[in-house]
N, CA, C and O atoms as a Tripos MOL2 file, in Angstrom:
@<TRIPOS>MOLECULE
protein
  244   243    61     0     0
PROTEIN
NO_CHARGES

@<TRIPOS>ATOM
      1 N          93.0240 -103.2880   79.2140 N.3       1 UNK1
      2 CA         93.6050 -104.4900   79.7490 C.3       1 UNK1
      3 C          92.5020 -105.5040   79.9900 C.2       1 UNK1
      4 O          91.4560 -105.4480   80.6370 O.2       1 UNK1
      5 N          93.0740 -106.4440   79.2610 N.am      2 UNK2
      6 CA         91.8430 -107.7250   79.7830 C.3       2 UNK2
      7 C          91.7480 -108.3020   81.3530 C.2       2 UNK2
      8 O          92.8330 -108.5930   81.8560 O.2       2 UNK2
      9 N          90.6870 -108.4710   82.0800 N.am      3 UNK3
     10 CA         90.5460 -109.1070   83.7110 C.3       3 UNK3
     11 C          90.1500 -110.4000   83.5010 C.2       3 UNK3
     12 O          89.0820 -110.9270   83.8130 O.2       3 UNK3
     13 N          91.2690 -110.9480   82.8460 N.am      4 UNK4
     14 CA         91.3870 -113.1210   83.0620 C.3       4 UNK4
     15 C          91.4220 -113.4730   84.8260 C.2       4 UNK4
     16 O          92.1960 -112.9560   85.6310 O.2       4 UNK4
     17 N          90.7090 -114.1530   85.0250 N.am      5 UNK5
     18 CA         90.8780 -114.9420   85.9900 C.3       5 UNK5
     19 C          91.7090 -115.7580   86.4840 C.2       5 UNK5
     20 O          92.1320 -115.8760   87.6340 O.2       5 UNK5
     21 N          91.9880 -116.4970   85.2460 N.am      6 UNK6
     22 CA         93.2520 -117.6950   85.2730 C.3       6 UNK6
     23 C          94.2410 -117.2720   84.4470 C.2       6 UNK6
     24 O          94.2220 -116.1060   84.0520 O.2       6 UNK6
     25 N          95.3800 -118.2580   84.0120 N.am      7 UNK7
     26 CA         96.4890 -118.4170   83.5370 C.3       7 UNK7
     27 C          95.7480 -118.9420   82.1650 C.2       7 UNK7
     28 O          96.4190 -118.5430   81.2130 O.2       7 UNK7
     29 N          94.7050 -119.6270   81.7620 N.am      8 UNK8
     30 CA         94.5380 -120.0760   80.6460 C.3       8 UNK8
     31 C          93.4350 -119.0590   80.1440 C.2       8 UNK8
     32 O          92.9970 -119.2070   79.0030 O.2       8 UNK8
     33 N          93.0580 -118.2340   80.7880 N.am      9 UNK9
     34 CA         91.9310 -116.8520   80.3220 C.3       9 UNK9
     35 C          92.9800 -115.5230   79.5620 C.2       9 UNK9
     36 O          92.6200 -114.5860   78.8490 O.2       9 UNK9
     37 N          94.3260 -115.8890   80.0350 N.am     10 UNK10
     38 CA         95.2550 -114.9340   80.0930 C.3      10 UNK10
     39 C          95.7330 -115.3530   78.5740 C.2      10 UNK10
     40 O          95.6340 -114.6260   77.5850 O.2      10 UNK10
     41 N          96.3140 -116.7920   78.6110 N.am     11 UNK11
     42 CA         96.6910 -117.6520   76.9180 C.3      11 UNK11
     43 C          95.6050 -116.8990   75.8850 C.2      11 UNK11
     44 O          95.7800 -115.9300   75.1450 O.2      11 UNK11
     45 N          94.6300 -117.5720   76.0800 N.am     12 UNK12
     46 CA         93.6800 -117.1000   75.3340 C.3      12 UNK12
     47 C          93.4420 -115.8450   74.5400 C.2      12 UNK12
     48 O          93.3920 -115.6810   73.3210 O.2      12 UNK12
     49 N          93.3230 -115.0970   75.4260 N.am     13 UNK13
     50 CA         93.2540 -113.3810   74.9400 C.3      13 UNK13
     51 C          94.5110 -113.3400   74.8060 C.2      13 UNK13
     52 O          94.6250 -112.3840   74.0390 O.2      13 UNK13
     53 N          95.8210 -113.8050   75.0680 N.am     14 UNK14
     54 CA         97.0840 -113.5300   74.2320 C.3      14 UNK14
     55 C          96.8970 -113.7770   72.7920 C.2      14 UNK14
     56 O          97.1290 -113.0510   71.8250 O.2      14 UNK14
     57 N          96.3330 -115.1990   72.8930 N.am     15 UNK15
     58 CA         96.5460 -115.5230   71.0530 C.3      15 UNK15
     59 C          95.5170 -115.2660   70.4230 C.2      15 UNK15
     60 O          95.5400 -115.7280   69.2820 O.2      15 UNK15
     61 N          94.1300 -114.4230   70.8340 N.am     16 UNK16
     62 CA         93.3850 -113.9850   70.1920 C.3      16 UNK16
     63 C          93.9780 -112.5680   69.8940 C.2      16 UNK16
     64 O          94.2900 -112.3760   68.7190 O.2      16 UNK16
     65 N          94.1600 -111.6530   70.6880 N.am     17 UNK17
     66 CA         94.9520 -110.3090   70.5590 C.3      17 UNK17
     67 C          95.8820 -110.4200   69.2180 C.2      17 UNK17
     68 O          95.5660 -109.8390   68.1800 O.2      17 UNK17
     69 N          97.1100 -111.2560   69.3440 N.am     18 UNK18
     70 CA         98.0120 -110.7960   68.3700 C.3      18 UNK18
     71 C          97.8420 -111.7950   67.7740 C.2      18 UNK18
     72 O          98.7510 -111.7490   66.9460 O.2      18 UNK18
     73 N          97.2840 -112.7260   67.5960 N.am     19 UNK19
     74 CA         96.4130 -113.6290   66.2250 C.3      19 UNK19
     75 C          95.8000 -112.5770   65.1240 C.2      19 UNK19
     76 O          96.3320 -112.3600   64.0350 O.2      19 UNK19
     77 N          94.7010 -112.0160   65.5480 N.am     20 UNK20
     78 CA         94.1020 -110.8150   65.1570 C.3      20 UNK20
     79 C          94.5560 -110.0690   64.7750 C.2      20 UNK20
     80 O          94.0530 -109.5930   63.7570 O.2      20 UNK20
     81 N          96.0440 -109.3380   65.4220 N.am     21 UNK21
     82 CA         96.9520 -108.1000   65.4910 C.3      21 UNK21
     83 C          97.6420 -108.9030   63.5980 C.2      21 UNK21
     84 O          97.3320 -108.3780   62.5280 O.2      21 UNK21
     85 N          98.5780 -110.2200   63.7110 N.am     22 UNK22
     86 CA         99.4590 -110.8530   62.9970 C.3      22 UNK22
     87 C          98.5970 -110.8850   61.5730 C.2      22 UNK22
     88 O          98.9420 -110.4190   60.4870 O.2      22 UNK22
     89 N          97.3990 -111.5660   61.9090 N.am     23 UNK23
     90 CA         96.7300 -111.1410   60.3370 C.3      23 UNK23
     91 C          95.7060 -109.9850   59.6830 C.2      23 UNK23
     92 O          94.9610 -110.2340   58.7350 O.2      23 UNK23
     93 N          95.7730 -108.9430   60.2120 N.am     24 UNK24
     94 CA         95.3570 -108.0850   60.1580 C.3      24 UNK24
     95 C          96.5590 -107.0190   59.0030 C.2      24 UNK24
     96 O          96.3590 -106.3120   58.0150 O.2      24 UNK24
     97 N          97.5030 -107.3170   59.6110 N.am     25 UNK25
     98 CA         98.6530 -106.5500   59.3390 C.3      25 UNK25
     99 C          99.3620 -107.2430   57.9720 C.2      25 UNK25
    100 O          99.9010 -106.5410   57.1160 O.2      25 UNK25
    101 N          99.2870 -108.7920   57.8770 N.am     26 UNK26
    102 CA         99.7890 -109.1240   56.3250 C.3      26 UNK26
    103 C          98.0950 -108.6550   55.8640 C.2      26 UNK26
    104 O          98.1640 -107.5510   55.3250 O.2      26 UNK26
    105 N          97.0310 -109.0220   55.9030 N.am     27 UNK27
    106 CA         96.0330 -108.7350   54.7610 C.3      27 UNK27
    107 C          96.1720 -107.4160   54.0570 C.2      27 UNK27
    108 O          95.8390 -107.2480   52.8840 O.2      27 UNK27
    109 N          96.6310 -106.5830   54.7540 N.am     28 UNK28
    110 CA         96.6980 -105.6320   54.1370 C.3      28 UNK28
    111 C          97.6910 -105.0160   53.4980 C.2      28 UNK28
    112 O          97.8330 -103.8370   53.1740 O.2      28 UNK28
    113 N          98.5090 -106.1680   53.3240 N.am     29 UNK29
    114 CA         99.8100 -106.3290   52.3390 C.3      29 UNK29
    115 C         100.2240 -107.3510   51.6580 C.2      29 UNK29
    116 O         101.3530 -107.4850   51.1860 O.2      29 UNK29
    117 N          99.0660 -108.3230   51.5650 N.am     30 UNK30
    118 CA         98.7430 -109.2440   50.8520 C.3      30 UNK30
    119 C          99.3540 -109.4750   49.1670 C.2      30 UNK30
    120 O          98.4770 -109.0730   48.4030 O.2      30 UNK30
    121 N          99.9370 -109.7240   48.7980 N.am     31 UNK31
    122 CA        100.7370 -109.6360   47.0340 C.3      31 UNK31
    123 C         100.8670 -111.2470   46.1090 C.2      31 UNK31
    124 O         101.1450 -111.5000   44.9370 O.2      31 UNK31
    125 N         100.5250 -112.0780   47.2620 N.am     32 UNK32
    126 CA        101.4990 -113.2240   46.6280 C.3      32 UNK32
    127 C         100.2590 -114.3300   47.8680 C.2      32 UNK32
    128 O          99.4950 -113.8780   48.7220 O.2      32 UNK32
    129 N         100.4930 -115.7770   47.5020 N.am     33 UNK33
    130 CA        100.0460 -117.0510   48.2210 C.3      33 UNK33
    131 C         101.3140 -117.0870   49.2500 C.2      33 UNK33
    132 O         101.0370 -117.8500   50.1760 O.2      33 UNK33
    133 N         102.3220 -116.6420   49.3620 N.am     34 UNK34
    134 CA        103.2960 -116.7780   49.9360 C.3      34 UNK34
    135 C         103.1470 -116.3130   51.3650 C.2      34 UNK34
    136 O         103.5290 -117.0060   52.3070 O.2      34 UNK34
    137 N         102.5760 -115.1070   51.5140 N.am     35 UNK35
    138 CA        101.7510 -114.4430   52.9260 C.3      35 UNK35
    139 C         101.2800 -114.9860   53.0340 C.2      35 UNK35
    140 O         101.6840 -115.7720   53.8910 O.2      35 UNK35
    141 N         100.0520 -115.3060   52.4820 N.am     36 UNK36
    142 CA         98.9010 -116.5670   53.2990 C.3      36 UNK36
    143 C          99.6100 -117.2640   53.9170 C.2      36 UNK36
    144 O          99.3730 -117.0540   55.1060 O.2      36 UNK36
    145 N         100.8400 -118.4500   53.7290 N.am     37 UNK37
    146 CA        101.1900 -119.2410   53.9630 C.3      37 UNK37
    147 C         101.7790 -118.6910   55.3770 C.2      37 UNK37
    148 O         101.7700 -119.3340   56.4270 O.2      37 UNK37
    149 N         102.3660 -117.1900   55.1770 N.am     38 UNK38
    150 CA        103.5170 -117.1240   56.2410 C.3      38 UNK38
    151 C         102.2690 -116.7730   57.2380 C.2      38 UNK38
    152 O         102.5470 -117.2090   58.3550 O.2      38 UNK38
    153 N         100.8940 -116.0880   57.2190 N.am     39 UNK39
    154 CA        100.2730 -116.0380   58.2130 C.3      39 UNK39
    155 C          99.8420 -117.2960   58.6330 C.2      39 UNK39
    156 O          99.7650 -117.3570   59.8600 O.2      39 UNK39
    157 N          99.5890 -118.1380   58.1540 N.am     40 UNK40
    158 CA         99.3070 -119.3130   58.6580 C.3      40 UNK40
    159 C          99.9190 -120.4310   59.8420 C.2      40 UNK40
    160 O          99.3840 -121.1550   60.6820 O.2      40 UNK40
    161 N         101.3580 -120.1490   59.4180 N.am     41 UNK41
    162 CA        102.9060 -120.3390   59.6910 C.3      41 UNK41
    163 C         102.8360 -119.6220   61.7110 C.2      41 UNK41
    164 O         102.8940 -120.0420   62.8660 O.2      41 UNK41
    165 N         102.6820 -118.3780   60.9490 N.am     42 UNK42
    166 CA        103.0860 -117.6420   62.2490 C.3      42 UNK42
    167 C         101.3360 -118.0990   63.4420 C.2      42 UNK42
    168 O         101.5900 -118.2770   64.6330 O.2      42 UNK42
    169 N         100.4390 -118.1790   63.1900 N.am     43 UNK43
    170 CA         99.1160 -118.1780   63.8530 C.3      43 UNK43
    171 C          99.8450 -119.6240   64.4390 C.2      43 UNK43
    172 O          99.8980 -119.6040   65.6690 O.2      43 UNK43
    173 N         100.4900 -121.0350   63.7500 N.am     44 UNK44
    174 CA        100.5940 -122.1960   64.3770 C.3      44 UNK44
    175 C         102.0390 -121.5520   65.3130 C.2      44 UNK44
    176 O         101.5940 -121.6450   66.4570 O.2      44 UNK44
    177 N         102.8670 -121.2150   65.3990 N.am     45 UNK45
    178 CA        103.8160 -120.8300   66.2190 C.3      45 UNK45
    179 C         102.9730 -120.1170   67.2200 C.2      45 UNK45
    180 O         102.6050 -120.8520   68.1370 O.2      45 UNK45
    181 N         102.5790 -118.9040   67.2870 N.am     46 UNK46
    182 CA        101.9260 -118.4550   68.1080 C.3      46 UNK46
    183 C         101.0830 -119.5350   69.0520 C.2      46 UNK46
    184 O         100.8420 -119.2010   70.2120 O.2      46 UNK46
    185 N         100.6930 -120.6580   68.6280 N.am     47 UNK47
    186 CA         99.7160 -121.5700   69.0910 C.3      47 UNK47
    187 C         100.5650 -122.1640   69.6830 C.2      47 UNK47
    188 O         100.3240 -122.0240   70.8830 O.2      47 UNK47
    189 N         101.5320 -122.8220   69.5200 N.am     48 UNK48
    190 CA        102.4770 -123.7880   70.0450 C.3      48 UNK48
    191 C         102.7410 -122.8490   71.1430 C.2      48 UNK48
    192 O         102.2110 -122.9430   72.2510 O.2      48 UNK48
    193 N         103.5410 -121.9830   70.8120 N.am     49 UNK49
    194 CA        103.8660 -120.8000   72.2940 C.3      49 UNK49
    195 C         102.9780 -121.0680   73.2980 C.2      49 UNK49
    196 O         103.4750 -121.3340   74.3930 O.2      49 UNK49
    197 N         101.7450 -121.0660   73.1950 N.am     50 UNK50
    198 CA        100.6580 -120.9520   74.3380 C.3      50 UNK50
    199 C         100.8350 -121.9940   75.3370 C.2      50 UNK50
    200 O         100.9270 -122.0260   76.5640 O.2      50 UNK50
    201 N         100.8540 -123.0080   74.1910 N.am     51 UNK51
    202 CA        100.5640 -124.7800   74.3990 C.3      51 UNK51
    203 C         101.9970 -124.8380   75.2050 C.2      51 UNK51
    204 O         101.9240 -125.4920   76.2460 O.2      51 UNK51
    205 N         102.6770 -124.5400   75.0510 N.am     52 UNK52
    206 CA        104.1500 -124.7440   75.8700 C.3      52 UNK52
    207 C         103.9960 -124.0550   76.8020 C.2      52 UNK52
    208 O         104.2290 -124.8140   77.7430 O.2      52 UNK52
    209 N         103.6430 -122.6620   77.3870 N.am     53 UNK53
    210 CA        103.3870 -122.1670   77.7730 C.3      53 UNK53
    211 C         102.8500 -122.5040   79.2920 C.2      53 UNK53
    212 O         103.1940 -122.3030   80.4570 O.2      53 UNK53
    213 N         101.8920 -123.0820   78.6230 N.am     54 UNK54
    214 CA        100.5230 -123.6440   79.7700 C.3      54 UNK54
    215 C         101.0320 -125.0700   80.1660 C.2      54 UNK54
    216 O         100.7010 -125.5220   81.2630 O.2      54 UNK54
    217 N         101.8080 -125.7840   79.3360 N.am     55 UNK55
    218 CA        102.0280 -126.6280   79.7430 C.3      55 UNK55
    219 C         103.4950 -127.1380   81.2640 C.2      55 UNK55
    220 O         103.7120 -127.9700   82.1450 O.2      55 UNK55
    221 N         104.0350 -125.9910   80.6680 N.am     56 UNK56
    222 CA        105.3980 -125.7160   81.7500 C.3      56 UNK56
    223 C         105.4260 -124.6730   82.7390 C.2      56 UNK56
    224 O         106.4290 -124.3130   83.3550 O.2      56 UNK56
    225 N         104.3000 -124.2250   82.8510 N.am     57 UNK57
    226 CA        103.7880 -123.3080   83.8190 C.3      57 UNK57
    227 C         103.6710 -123.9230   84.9760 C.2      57 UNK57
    228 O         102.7070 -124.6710   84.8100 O.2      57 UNK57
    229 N         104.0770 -124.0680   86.0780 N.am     58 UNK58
    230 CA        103.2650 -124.8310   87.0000 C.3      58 UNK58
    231 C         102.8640 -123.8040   87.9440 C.2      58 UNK58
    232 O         102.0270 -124.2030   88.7530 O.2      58 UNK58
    233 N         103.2630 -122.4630   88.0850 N.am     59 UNK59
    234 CA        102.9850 -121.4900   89.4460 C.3      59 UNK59
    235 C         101.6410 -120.8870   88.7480 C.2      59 UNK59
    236 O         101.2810 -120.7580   87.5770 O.2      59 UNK59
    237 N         101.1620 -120.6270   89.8110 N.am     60 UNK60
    238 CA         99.6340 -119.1000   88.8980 C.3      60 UNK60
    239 C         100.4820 -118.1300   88.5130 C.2      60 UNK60
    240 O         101.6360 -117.9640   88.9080 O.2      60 UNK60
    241 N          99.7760 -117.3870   87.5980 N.am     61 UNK61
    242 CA         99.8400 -116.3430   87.0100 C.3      61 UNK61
    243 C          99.1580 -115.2630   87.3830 C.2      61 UNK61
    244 O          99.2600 -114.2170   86.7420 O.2      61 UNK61
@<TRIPOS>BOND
     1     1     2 1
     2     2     3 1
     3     3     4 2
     4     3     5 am
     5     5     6 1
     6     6     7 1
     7     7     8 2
     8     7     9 am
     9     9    10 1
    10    10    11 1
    11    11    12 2
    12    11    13 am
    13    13    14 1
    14    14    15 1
    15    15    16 2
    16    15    17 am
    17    17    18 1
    18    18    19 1
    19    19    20 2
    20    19    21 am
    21    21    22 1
    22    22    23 1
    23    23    24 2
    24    23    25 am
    25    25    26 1
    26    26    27 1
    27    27    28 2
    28    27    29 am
    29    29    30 1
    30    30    31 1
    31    31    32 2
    32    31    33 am
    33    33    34 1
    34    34    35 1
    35    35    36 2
    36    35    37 am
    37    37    38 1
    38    38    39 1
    39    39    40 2
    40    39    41 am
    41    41    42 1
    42    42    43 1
    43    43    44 2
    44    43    45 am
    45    45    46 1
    46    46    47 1
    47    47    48 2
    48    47    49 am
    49    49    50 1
    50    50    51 1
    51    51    52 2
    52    51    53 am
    53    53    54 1
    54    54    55 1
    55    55    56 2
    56    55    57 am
    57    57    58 1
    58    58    59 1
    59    59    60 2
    60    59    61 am
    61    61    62 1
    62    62    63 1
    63    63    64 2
    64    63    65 am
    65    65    66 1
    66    66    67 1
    67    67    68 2
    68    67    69 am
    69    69    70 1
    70    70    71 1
    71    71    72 2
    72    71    73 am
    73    73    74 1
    74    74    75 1
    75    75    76 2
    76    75    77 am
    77    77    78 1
    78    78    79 1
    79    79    80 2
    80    79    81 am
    81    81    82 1
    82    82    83 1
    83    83    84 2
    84    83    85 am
    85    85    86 1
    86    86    87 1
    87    87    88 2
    88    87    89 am
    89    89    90 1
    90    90    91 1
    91    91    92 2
    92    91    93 am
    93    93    94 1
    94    94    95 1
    95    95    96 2
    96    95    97 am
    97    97    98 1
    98    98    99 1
    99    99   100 2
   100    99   101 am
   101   101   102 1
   102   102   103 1
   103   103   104 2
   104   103   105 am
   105   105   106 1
   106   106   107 1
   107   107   108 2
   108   107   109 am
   109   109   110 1
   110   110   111 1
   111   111   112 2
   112   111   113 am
   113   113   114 1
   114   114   115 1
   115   115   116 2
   116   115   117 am
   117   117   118 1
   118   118   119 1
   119   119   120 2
   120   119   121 am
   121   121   122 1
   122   122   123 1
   123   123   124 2
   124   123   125 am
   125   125   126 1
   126   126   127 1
   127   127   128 2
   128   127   129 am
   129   129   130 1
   130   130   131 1
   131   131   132 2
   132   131   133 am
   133   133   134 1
   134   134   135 1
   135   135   136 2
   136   135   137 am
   137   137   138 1
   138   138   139 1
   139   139   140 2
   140   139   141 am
   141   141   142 1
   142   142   143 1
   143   143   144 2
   144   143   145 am
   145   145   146 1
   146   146   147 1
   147   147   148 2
   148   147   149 am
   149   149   150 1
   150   150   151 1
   151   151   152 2
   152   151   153 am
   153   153   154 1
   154   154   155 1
   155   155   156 2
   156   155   157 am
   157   157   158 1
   158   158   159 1
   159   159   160 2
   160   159   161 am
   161   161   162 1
   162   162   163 1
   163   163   164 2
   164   163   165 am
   165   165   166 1
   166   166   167 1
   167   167   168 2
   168   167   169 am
   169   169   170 1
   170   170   171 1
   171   171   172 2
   172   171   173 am
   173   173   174 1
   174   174   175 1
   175   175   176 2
   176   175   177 am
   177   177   178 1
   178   178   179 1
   179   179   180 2
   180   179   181 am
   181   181   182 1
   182   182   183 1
   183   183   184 2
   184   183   185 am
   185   185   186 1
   186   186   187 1
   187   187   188 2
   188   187   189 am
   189   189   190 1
   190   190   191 1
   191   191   192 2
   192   191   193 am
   193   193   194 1
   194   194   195 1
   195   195   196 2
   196   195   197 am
   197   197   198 1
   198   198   199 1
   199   199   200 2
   200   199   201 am
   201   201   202 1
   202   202   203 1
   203   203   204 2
   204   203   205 am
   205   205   206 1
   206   206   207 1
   207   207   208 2
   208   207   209 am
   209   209   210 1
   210   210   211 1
   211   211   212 2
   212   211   213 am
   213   213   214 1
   214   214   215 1
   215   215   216 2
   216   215   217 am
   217   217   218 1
   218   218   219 1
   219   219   220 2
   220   219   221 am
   221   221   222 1
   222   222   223 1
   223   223   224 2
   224   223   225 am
   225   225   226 1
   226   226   227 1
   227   227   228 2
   228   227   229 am
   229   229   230 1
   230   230   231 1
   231   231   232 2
   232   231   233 am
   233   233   234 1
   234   234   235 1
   235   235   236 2
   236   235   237 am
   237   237   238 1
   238   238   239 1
   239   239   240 2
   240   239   241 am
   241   241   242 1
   242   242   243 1
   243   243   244 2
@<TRIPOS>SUBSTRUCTURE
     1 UNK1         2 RESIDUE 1 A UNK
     2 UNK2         6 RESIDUE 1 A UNK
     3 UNK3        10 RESIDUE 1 A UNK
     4 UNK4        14 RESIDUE 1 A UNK
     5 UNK5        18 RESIDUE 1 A UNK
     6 UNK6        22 RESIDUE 1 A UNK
     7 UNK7        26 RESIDUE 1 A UNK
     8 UNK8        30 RESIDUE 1 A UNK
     9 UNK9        34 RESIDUE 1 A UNK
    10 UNK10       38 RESIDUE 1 A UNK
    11 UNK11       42 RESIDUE 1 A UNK
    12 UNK12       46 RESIDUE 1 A UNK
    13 UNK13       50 RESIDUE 1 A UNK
    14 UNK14       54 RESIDUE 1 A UNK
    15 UNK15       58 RESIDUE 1 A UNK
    16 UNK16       62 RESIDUE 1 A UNK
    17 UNK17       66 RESIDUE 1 A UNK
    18 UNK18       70 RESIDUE 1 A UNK
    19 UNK19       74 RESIDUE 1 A UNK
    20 UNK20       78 RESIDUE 1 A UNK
    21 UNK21       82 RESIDUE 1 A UNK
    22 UNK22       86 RESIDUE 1 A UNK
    23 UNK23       90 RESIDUE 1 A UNK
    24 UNK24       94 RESIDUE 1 A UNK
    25 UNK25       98 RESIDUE 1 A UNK
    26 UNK26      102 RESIDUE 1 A UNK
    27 UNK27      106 RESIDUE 1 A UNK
    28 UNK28      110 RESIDUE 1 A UNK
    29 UNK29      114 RESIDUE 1 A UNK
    30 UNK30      118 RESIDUE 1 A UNK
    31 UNK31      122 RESIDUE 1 A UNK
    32 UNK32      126 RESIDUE 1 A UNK
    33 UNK33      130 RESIDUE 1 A UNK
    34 UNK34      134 RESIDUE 1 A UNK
    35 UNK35      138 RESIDUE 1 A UNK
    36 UNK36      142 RESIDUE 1 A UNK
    37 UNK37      146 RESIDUE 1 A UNK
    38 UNK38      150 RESIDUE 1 A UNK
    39 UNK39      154 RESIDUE 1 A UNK
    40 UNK40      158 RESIDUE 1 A UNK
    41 UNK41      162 RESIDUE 1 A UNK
    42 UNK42      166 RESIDUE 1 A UNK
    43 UNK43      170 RESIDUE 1 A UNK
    44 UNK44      174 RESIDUE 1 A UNK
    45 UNK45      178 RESIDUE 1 A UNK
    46 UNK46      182 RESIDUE 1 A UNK
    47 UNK47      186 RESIDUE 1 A UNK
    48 UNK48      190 RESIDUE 1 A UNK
    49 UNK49      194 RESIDUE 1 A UNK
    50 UNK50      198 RESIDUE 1 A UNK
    51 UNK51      202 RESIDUE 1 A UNK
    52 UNK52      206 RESIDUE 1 A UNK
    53 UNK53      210 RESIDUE 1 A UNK
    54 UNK54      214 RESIDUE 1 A UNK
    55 UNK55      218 RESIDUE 1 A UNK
    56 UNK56      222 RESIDUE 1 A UNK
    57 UNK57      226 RESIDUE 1 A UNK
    58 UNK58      230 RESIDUE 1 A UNK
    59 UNK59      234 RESIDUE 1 A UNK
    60 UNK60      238 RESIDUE 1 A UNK
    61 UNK61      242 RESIDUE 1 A UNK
């Protein structure tokens, strides 16, 4: 388990974790430009999540 301090130490190691986890898992099923795209796809969703996230958060975490 990661020991974040804050609410934005916490984002962070979220979207590094399954950033990491998300393309790890197409590379190695890689066939087509079409994956690239969808990892790419999914890393900006994942990003937005955060960004919304942090942004409508107002209590600590």
């Amino acid at each position: 388990m990661i020991n974040a301090q804050n609410s934005y130490e916490k984002i962070l190691s979220f979207y590094l974790i399954f950033g990491n986890f998300i393309f790890l898992i197409i590379t190695q099923s890689i066939s087509s430009y079409d994956a690239i795209l969808d990892i790419i796809i999914m890393l900006l969703i994942l990003k937005l999540m955060a960004i919304l996230f942090l942004l409508f958060n107002r209590k600590k975490i």
